[in-house]
C-alpha positions in Angstrom: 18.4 81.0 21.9 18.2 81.3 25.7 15.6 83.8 26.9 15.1 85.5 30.2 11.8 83.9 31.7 11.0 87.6 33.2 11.9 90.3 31.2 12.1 88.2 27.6 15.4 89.7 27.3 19.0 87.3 26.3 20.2 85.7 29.5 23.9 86.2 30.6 24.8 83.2 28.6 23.8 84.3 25.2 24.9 87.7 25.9 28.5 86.3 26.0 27.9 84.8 22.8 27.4 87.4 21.4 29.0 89.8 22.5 32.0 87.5 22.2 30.9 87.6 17.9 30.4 91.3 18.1 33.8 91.8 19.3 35.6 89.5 16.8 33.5 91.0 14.1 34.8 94.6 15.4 38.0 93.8 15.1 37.7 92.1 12.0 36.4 95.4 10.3 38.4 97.9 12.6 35.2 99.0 13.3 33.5 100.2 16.8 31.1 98.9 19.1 30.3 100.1 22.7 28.9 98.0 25.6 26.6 99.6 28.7 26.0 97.6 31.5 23.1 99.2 33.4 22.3 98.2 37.1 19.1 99.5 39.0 20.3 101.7 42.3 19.0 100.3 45.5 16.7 97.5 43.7 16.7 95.6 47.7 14.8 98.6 49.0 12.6 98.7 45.8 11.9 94.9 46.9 11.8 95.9 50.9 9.7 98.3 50.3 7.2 97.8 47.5 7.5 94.0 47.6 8.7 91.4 45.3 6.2 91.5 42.8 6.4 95.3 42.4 10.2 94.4 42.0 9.4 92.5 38.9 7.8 94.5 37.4 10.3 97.4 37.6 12.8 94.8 35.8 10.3 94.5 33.3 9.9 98.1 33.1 13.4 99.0 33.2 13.5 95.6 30.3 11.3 97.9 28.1 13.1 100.8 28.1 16.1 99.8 27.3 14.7 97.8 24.1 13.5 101.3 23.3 17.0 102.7 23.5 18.0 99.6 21.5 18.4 99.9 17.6 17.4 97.0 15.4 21.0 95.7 15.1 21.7 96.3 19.1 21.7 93.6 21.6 19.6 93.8 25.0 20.1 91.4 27.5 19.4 91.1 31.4 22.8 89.8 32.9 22.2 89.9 36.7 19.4 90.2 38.9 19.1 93.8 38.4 21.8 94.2 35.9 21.3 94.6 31.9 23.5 94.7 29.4 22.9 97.0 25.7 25.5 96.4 22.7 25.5 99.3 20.5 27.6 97.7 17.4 29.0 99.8 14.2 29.1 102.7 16.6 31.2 105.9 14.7 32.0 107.1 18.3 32.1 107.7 21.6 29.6 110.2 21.4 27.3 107.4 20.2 27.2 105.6 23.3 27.0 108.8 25.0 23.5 110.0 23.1 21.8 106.1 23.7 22.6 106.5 28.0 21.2 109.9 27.5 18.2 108.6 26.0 17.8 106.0 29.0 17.7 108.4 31.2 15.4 110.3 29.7 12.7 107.4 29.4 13.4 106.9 33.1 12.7 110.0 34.0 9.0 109.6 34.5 8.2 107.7 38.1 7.2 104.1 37.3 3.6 102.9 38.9 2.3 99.8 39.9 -0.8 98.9 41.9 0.0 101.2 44.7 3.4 101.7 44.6 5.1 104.6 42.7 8.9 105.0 42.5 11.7 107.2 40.8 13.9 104.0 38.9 17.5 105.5 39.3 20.2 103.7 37.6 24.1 103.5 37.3 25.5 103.0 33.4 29.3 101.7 33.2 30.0 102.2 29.6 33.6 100.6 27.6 34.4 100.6 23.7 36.0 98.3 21.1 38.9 98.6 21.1 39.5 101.6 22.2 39.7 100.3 25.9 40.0 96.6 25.3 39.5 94.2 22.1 38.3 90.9 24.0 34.8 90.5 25.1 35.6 89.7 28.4 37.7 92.5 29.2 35.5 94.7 27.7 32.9 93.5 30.1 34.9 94.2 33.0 35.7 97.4 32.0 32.5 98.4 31.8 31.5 96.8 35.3 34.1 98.3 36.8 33.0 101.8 35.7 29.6 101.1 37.9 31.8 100.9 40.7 33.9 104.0 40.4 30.9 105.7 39.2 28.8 105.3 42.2 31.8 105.9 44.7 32.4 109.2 42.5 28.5 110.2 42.7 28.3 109.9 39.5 25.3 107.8 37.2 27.1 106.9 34.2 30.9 106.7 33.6 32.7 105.3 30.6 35.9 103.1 31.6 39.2 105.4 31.3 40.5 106.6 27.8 43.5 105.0 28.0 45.8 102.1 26.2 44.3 98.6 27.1 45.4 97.0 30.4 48.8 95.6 30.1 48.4 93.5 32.7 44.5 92.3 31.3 46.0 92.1 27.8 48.6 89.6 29.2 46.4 86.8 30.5 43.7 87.7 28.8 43.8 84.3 25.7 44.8 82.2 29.6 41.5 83.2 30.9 39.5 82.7 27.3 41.2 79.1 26.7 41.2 77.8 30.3 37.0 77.3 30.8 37.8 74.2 27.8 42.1 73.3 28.8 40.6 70.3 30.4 38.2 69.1 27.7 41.1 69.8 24.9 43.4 67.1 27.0 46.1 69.8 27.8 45.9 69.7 31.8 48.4 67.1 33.0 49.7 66.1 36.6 52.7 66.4 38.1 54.7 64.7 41.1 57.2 65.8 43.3 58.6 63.6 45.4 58.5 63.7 49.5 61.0 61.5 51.5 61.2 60.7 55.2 64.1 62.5 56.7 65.6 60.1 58.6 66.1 57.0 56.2 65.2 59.1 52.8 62.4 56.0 51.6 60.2 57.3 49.8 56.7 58.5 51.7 54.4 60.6 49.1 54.4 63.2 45.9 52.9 66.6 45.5 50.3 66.7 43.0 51.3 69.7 41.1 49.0 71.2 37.8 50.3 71.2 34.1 49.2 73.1 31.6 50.5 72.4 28.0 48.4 75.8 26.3 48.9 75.7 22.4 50.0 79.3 22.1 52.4 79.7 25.7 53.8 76.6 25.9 53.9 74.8 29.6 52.1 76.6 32.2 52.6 76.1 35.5 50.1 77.0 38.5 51.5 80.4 39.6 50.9 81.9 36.1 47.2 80.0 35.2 45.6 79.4 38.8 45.3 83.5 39.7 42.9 83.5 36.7 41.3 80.7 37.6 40.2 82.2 40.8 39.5 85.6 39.9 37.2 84.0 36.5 35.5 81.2 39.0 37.2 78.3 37.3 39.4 77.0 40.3 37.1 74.5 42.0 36.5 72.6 38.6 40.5 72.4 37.9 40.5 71.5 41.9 37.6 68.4 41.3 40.1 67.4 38.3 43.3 67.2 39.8 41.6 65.7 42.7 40.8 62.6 40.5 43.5 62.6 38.3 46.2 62.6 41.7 44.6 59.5 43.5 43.6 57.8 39.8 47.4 57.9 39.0 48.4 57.2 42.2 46.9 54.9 42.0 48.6 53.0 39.4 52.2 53.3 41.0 53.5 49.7 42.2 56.3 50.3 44.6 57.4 47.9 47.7 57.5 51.1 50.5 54.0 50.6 51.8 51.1 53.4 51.6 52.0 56.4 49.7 50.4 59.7 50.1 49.0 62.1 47.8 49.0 65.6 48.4 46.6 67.7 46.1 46.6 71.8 46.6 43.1 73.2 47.9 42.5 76.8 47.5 41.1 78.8 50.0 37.9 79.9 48.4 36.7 75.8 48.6 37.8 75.4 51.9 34.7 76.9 53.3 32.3 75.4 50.9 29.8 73.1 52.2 30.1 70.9 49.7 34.0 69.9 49.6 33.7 67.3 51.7 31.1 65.8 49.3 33.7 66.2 46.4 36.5 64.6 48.4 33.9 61.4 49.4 33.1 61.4 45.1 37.1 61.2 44.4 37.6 58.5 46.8 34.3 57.0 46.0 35.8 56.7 42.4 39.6 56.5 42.4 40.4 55.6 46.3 43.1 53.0 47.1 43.9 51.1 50.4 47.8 52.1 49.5 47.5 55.6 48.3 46.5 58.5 51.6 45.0 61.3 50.4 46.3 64.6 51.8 44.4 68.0 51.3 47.2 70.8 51.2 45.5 74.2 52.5 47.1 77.6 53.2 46.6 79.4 56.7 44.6 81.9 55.0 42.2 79.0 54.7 42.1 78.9 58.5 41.6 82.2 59.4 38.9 83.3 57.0 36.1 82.1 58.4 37.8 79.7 61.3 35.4 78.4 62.7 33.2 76.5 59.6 36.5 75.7 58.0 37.4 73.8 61.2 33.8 72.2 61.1 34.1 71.7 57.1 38.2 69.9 57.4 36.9 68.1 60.6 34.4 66.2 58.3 36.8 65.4 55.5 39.2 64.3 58.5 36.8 62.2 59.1 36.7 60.4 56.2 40.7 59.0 57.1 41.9 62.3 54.1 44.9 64.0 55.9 45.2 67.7 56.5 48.0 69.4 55.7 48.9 73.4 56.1 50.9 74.8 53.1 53.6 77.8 53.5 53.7 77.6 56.8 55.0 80.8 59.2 54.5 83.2 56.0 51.4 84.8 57.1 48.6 84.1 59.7 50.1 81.7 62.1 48.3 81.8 65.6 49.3 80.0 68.1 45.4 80.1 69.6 44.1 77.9 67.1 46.7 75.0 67.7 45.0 73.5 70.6 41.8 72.5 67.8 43.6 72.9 64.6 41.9 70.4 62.1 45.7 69.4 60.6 47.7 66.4 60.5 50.7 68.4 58.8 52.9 71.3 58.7 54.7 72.4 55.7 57.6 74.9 56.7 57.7 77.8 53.4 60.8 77.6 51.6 61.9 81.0 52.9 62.8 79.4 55.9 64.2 76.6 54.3 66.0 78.1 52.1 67.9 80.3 54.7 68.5 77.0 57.4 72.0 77.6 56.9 72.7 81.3 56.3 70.4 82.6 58.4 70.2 82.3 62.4 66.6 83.8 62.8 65.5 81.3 59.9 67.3 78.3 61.5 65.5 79.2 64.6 62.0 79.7 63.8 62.4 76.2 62.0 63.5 74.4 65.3 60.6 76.4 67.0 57.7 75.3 64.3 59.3 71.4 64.6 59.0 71.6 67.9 55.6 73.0 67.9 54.3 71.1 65.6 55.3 67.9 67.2 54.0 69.1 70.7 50.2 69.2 69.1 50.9 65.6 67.3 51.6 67.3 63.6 54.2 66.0 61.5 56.7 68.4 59.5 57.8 69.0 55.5 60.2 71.2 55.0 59.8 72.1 51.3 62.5 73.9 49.1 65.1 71.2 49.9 67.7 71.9 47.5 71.6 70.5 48.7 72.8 67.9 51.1 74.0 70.2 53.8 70.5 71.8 54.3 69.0 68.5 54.0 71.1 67.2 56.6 70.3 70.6 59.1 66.7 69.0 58.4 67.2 66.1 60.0 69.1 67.3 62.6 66.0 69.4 63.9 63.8 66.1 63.7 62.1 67.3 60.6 59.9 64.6 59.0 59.6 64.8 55.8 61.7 66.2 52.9 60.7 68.5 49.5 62.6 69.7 47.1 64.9 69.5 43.9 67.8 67.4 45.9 65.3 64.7 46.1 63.4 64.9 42.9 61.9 67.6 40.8 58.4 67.6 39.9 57.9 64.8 37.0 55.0 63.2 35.2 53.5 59.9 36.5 55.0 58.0 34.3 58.8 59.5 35.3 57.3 58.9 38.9 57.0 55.7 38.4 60.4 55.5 37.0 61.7 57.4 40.5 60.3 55.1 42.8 61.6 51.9 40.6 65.7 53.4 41.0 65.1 55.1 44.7 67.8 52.9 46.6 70.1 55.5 48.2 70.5 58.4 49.5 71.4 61.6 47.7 75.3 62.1 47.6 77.0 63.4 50.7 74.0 62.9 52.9 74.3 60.7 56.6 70.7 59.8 57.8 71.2 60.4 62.2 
């Protein structure tokens, strides 16, 4: 059992164990249990001002008094820096939880002392119960978290989360965010290609990489319903390393007779300014890289803007490495003209709004002649994505658009049906004429 080298409290990790088995047990009994999470106010000035060591020691102290609170069957654990953690199982009811923060509070009442320092230890308890707020651990967790936050905007020290039905919109996702951490590992993340084609003679140039997931219980997932959670649970840059080595492994593999082929694998924002991307990339290629296949890193303009100057400097290196650039959604949110003149970006991809509306739609049709034309004044070349009939295909091509997306031309398809694509591309789609 993993310990906490300061304190000799659980760490984080076995305090998701177990509070993991406390909940299923709960529930199992329709019993209650309650959950505090307890977080030291201003612990930076307690380190600022006392120093580091006195700092310890208050986690120690504030380590000890919380095993005091703790009954024989209760779980303590220290879960952040200055965070802890006390499950109060077979509770009878709120109340309960209410009596062992009051006790806290209590012990902490008394100024702590060390060497020369002397200090009041204030804290903030954010309190949630089985199941009467939520009946998975890690909602429950968040719940109680949450309450710190809305506690210490409201003035207050201790809050319990709200008395209300469980989250709908938690309860939803909440088996996608459990099952996700081991999709991979179980063999249920797949691939998916769709198809892009040059505009002008409709050959074949590259495929969208496009995440898979065939969960036991929901059927096929796609990335708009499992990749939110994955960011907001801290899971997205694994899924990204995957599908990073899974695109250019099976691209790999394609044998075709129309030259180099690119790969285009979706980044997410949050990665785009780590300092360790480009490291990633050099791994993938390192491992799976082919003189046929281009790599292409799709990024959104929010991915630009964020912090614009290190993700230039962090895309410039993987530029550097001969991996294409390419900007996803295009003219759907932050577009600045000021940053064209250094934009780190071999592509645009025009959204599918605008697509979508070529024909219909003057103000659409002309803010996609305007983003061609700008584009190709800076040296980018253009996608426009959501291609789905001949006659807005054809409006494509007639604004010098590049490269074509969309259900017309293929739908997104396994490797294997990829394959199968590329082997019977020999003519255009019905009712289109190439200029």
């Amino acid at each position: 059992m993993s310990e906490d080298e300061l304190t000799g409290l659980h760490d984080r990790r076995t305090f998701m164990l177990a509070l993991r088995r406390q909940v299923i047990q709960a529930n199992d009994k329709q019993s209650s249990l309650a959950l505090l999470v307890v977080d030291i106010d201003g612990f930076t000035a307690i380190n600022g001002t006392h120093g580091y060591e006195f700092g310890d020691r208050t986690l120690q102290h504030v380590a000890l008094q919380l095993s005091q609170v703790a009954r024989a069957y209760d779980y303590v654990a220290r879960i952040g820096d200055n965070r802890f953690a006390l499950i109060l199982p077979r509770i009878m009811n709120k109340g309960h939880a209410e009596l062992a923060t009051q006790k806290l509070f209590r012990l902490l009442d008394l100024p702590f002392e060390f060497g020369h320092g002397r200090v009041k230890i204030a804290v903030t308890i954010g309190a949630a119960l089985c199941p009467m707020h939520a009946s998975h651990a890690e909602f429950l967790l968040r719940l109680a978290e949450s309450a710190i936050v809305t506690a210490r905007a409201n003035g207050q020290h201790c809050l319990f989360a709200p008395d209300a039905e469980q989250d709908e919109q938690l309860s939803e996702f909440w088996d996608i965010e459990i099952e996700l951490s081991s999709a991979i590992q179980r063999g249920e993340m797949h691939m998916h290609y769709q198809p892009k084609v040059r505009c002008r003679d409709l050959q074949p140039v590259g495929a969208e990489a496009l995440m898979r997931w065939d969960n036991r219980s929901r059927g096929t997932l796609t990335p708009d319903v499992f990749i939110p959670v994955a960011e907001h649970t801290g899971q997205i840059k694994a899924l990204t390393i995957w599908a990073m080595n899974t695109a250019l492994r099976q691209a790999g593999e394609w044998t075709h007779s129309f030259g180099d082929i690119s790969i285009a694998v979706n980044v997410p924002a949050e990665l785009v300014v780590e300092h360790d991307l480009p490291d990633l990339v050099e791994n993938a290629l390192k491992l799976w890289g082919s003189d046929h296949v281009q790599l292409v890193l799709e990024i959104t303009e929010r991915s630009l803007v964020v912090a614009p100057e290190h993700s230039f400097k962090i895309l410039s290196r993987i530029r550097a490495m001969g991996v294409k650039v390419s900007i996803d959604d295009f003219g759907t949110g932050y577009s600045c003209l000021a940053y064209f003149k250094n934009i780190p970006a071999d592509e645009l991809k025009i959204d599918k709004s605008f697509v979508s509306g070529l024909l219909e739609d003057p103000a659409c049709a002309e803010l996609t002649s305007l983003i061609i034309d700008l584009a190709h004044r800076f040296g980018l070349s253009v996608v426009g994505e959501g291609v789905e009939d001949a006659q807005t295909l054809q409006a494509l091509v007639q604004r010098r658009c590049d490269v074509a997306q969309g259900y017309l031309l293929g739908k997104a398809m396994t490797s294997a049906e990829f394959q199968g694509w590329l082997d019977t591309r020999n003519a255009p789609p019905t009712g289109v004429v190439p200029d």
